[in-house]
C-alpha positions as CSV (number, residue, x, y, z in Angstrom):
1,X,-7.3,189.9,-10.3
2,X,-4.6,189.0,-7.7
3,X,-5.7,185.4,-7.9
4,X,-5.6,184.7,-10.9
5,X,-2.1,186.6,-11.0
6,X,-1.2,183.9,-8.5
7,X,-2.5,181.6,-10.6
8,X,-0.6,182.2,-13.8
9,X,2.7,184.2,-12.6
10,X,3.9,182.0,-10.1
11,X,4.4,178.9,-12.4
12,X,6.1,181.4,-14.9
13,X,8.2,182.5,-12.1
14,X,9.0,179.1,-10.8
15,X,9.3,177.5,-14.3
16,X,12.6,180.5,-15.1
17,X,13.9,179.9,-11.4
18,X,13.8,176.2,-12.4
19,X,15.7,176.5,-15.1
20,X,18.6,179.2,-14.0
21,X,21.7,178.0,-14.0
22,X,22.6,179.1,-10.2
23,X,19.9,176.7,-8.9
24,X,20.9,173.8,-11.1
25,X,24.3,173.9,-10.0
26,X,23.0,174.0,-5.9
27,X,20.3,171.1,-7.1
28,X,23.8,169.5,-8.2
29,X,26.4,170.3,-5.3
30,X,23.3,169.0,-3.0
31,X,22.8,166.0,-4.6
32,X,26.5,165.3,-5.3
33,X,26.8,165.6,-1.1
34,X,23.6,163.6,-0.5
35,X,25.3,160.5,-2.6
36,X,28.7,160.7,-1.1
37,X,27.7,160.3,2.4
38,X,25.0,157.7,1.6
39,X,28.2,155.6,0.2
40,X,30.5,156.1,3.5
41,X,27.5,155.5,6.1
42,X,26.8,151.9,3.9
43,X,30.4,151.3,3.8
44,X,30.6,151.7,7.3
45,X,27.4,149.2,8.1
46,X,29.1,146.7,5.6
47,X,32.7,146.9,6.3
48,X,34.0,144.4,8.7
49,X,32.2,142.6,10.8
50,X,32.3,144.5,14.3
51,X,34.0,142.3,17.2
52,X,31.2,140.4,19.7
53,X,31.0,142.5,22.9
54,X,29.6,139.6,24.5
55,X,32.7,137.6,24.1
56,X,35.2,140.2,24.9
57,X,33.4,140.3,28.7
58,X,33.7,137.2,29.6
59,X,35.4,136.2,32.2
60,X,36.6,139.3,33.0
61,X,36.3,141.0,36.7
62,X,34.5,144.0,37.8
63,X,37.3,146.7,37.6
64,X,38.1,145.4,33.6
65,X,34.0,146.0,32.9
66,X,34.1,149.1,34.7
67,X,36.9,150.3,32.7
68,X,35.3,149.2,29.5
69,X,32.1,150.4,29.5
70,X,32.0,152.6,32.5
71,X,29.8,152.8,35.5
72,X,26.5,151.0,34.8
73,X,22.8,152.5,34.9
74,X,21.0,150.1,37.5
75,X,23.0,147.2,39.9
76,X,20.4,144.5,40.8
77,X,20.7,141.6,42.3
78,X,19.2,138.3,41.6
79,X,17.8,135.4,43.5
80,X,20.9,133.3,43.1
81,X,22.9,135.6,44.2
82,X,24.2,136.6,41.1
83,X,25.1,140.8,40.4
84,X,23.5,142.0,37.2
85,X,24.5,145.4,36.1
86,X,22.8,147.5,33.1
87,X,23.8,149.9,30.9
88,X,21.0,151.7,28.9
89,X,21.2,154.2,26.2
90,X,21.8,157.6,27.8
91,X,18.7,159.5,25.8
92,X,16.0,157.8,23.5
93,X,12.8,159.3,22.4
94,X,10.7,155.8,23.1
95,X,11.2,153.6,25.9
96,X,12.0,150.2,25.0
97,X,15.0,148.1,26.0
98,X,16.8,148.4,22.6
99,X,20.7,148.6,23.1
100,X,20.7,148.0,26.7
101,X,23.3,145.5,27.7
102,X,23.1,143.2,30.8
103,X,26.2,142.4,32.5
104,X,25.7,139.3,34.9
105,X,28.5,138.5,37.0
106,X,28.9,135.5,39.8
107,X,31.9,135.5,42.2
108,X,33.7,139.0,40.8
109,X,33.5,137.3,36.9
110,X,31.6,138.2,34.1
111,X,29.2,134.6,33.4
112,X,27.0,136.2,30.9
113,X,26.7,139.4,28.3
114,X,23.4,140.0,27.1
115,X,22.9,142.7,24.1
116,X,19.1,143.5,23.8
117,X,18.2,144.2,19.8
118,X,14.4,144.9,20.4
């Protein structure tokens, strides 16, 4: 018998809960929430265009970059002689270069900013 009370009651119960006026209004409230931050996050994305990091480093010496983005991850150097400085993403759940920036500088000034997307 407790089956098939399982079978029948629940829907009835679920069916009145449905329709109760308490859990329409938090169906409401939540949804009302859900759409209003869904609106600020895509104005955010598609507001103005965000200034080129790439451009704003260049030129500049080691102390400016420091300043600007802090002390880097990893300090290599190349075989022309050239300093390369990275800056990863402090935590990601997979390993992949996305966001990692490379910072190449030759005589003290920045030559080259490279932003990895993928």
């Amino acid at each position: 018998m407790s089956l098939y009370n399982l079978s029948t009651a629940f829907p009835q119960k679920l069916w009145k809960n449905l329709k109760s006026p308490r859990f329409s209004g938090t169906c409401i409230i939540l949804l009302s929430c859900f759409v209003l931050l869904s609106c600020s996050y895509v104005k955010k994305v598609t507001g103005k265009p965000q200034p080129l990091m790439e451009n704003s480093l260049i030129s500049m010496n080691e102390e400016e970059v420091r300043k600007k983005l802090g002390e880097p991850t990893m300090v290599s150097l190349t075989p022309e002689n050239k300093i390369i400085w990275t800056y990863r993403p402090e935590w990601k759940i997979m390993p992949d270069n996305k966001g990692t920036v490379y910072v190449e500088f030759d005589k003290g000034k920045v030559t080259k900013v490279i932003k990895a997307e993928q």
